[in-house]
N, C-alpha and C positions, 0 to 999 in steps of 0.2 A: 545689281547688274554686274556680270563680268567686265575688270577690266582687263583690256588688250595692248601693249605697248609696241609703240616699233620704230626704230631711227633711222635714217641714212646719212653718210659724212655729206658736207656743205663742198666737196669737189666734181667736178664732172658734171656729167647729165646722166637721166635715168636712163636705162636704156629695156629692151623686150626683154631681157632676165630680170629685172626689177618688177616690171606689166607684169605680166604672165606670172611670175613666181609670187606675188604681193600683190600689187597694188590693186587686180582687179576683186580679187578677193577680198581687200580692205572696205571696198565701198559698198560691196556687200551686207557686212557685219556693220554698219555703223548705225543700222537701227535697232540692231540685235545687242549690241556692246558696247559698255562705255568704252570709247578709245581714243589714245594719245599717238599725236603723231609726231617729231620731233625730227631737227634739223643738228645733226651733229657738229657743229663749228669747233667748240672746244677739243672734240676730238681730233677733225682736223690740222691743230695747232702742233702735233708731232712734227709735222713735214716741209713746219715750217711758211705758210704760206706770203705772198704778198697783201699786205691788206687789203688794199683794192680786189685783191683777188677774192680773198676771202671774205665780200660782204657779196659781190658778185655769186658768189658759187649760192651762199644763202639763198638773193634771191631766184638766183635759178632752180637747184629743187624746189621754193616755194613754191613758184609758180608752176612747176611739172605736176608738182603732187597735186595743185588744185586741179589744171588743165584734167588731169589722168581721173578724174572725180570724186576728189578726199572732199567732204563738205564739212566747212568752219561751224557751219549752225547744229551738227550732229558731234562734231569729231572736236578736239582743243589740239590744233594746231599751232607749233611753237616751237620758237630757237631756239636752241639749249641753254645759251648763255643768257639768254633772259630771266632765269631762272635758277634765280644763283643758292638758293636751298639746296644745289645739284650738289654743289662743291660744297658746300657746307658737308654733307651725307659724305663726299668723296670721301674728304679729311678723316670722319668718321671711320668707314668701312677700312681706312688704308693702317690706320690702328691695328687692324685684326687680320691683314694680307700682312702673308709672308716670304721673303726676297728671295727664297727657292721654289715656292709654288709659281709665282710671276716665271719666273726665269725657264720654268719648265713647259711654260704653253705653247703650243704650235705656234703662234701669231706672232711671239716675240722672236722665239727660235726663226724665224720668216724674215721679219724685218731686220734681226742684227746680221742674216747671211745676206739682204739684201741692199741692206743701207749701213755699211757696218763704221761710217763716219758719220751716224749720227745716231746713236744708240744714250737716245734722251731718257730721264724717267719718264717721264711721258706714256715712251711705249712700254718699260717695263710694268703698269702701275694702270695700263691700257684696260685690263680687264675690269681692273676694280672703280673705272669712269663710268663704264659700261654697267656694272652692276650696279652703282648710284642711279644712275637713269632711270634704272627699271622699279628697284626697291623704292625708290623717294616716292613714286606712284600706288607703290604694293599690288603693281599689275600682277594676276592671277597668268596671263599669259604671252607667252611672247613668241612669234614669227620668226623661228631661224631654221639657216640652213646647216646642212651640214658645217662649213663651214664655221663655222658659228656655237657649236654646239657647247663645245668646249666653256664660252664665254659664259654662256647659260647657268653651266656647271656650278662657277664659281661665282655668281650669283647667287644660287641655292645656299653653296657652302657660308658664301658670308651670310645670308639671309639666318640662317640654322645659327653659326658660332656667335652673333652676336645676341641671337633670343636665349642661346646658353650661358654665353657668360654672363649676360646680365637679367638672367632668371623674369624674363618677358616675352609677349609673344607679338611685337609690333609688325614685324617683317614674315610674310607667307612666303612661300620656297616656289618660287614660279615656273610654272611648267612652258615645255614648248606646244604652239599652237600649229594645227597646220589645216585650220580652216572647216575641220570634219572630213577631210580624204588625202592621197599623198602629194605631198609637196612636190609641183612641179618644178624638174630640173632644166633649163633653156640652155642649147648647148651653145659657143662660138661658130665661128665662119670660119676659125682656124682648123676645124677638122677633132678637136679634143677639146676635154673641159667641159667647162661651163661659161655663160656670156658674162664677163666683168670689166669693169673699168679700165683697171691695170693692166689687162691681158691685152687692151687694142682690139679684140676681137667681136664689138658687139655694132647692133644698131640701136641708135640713140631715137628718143621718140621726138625728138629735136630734127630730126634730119628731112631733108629732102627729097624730092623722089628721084632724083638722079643721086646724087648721094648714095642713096639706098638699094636702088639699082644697081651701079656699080660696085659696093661691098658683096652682094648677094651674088652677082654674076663672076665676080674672084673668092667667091668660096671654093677651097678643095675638094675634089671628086677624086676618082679613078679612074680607069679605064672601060670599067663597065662590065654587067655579069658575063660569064660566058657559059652557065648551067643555067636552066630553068629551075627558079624556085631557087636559089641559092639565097643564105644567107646574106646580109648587107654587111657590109666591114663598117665601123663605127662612124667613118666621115660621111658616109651616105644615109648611115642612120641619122644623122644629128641631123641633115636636111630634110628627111622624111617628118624626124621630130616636129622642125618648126612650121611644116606645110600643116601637120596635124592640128597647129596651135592657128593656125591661120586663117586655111582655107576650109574650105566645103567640104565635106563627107564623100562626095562624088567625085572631088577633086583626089581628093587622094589617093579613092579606089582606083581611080584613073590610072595612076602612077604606080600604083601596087602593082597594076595588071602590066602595063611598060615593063616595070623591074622584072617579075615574076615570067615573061616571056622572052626576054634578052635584048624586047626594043626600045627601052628605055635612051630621050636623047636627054642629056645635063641641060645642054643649054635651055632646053624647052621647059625642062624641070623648076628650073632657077630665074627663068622670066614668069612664068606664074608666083612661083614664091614671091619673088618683089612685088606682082601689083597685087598681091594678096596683102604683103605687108604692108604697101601701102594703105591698101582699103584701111588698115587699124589703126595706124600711127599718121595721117596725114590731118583728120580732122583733129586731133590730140594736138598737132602741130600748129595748127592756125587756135585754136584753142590757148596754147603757151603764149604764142607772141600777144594775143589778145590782154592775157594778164598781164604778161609781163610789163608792159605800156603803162599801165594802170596802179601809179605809185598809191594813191588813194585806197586803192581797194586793197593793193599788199599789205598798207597797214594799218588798216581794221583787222583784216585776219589775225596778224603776227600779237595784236594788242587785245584779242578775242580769244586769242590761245593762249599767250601770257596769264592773261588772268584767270582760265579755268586751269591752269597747269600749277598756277603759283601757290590756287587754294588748296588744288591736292598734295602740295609738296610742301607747303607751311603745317600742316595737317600733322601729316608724317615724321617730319623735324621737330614736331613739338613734343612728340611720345617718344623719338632716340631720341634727343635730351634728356629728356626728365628718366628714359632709360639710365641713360650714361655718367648724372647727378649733374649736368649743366644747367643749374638754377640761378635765376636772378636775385640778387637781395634785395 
């Protein structure tokens, strides 16, 4: 059986770019694919967090991911740092990473114009954490976005340089997955982009319906067409986007036909959008606070995941070893 790998940092909450581009897809494939699901905290650790904060963020992806319908019993859901073969593999891989390959990735070149008073290794060294992740499992495939592509990359590369130099073939070169059709892109309420954490511009699957209301009702528009049939400028498209992702087939034509005649009103537009969003992310919502409550059941999961993640990662560590001539006497 294929395996499928896929992480998110232990910060924030999930929010509809997360749903919609992943997750609802994940639950899908979990009878189809062995897969690993995983909670980034070590990653995390670039930015610094407070610890309180950072066991907090853990348990809240857990509980999102479960809410959102990742199941423990199909899937080995698991914190990173549990799973200390990770870093062991890191150590490994950072042998064979080079200080001008790191230094040339989008993601570093991002953070040192962004955070340029804390330009940790950490981040420099970010990719080759990320490619441990993946390799220590020898997932065949991994869930990225654009974004993301890059990291992929050098995944491949260290997977390939270290079955070269050391004339083995432990590590598969992992491809990206995108589920059998195109990866859905969820745009912001900013007007541009796409929905992410850092941007402020997302709805979380945490939120409330006023909450949610409110973001949705201060999304950017226009002024509105003044030709029949006119093309949409991209902040209009990005709401047409998530009405697609939401609502009814009927609903939308609705709005196609508004646009397409020049009586299109925003506000009418955008209070549908909300109890549509709602309809998806409300029961999700009462769903998270339900786990979240539920110290018990967080950890059976974390220690059901631990141990099918550890057996595939002790597995893996045992053949780069004996790759690499680290033998016990």
């Amino acid at each position: 059986m294929d395996i499928v790998l896929s992480g998110i940092r232990s910060t924030g909450h999930l929010h509809l770019g997360n749903y919609y581009g992943a997750l609802r897809n994940f639950v899908k494939i979990q009878d189809t694919h062995k897969c690993f699901f995983f909670i980034a905290d070590l990653h995390s650790l670039t930015t610094h967090p407070h610890p309180e904060d950072l066991h907090e963020g853990v348990k809240t992806i857990l509980a999102e991911y479960l809410a959102a319908g990742l199941d423990p019993e199909k899937s080995a859901i698991f914190v990173q740092s549990e799973v200390p073969e990770v870093c062991e593999l890191y150590v490994l891989l950072n042998m064979l990473a080079y200080k001008g390959e790191m230094e040339r990735t989008a993601s570093f070149k991002d953070k040192v114009r962004h955070n340029p008073n804390n330009v940790n290794i950490g981040l420099l060294s970010y990719p080759v954490l990320m490619a441990s992740d993946i390799l220590i499992h020898r997932a065949k495939y991994v869930p990225v976005g654009k974004d993301q592509e890059q990291h992929l990359e050098i995944a491949r590369l260290l997977a390939r340089r270290f079955n070269n130099m050391y004339g083995c073939d432990v590590f598969p070169e992992p491809e990206a997955f995108n589920f059998g059709s195109n990866l859905v892109k969820v745009p912001g309420l900013d007007g541009n982009g796409k929905m992410g954490k850092s941007e402020g511009n997302g709805i979380y699957l945490c939120d409330d319906e006023r909450t949610i209301t409110k973001k949705v009702m201060r999304a950017v528009t226009d002024s509105g067409p003044t030709e029949p049939d006119s093309p949409k400028p991209e902040v209009i498209e990005n709401l047409f986007t998530l009405l697609k992702l939401v609502s009814e087939p009927e609903t939308v034509q609705f709005f196609e036909e508004k646009w397409n005649d020049c009586s299109i009103r925003y506000g009418d537009l955008k209070k549908q959008l909300a109890a549509d969003i709602c309809k998806v992310t409300l029961p999700i919502r009462d769903r998270i606070e339900s786990i979240t409550s539920d110290a018990a059941y967080l950890r059976k999961v974390t220690e059901m995941g631990r141990e099918k993640a550890r057996a595939s990662a002790q597995a893996t560590l045992a053949l780069a070893k004996e790759a690499v001539g680290l033998k016990r006497f």
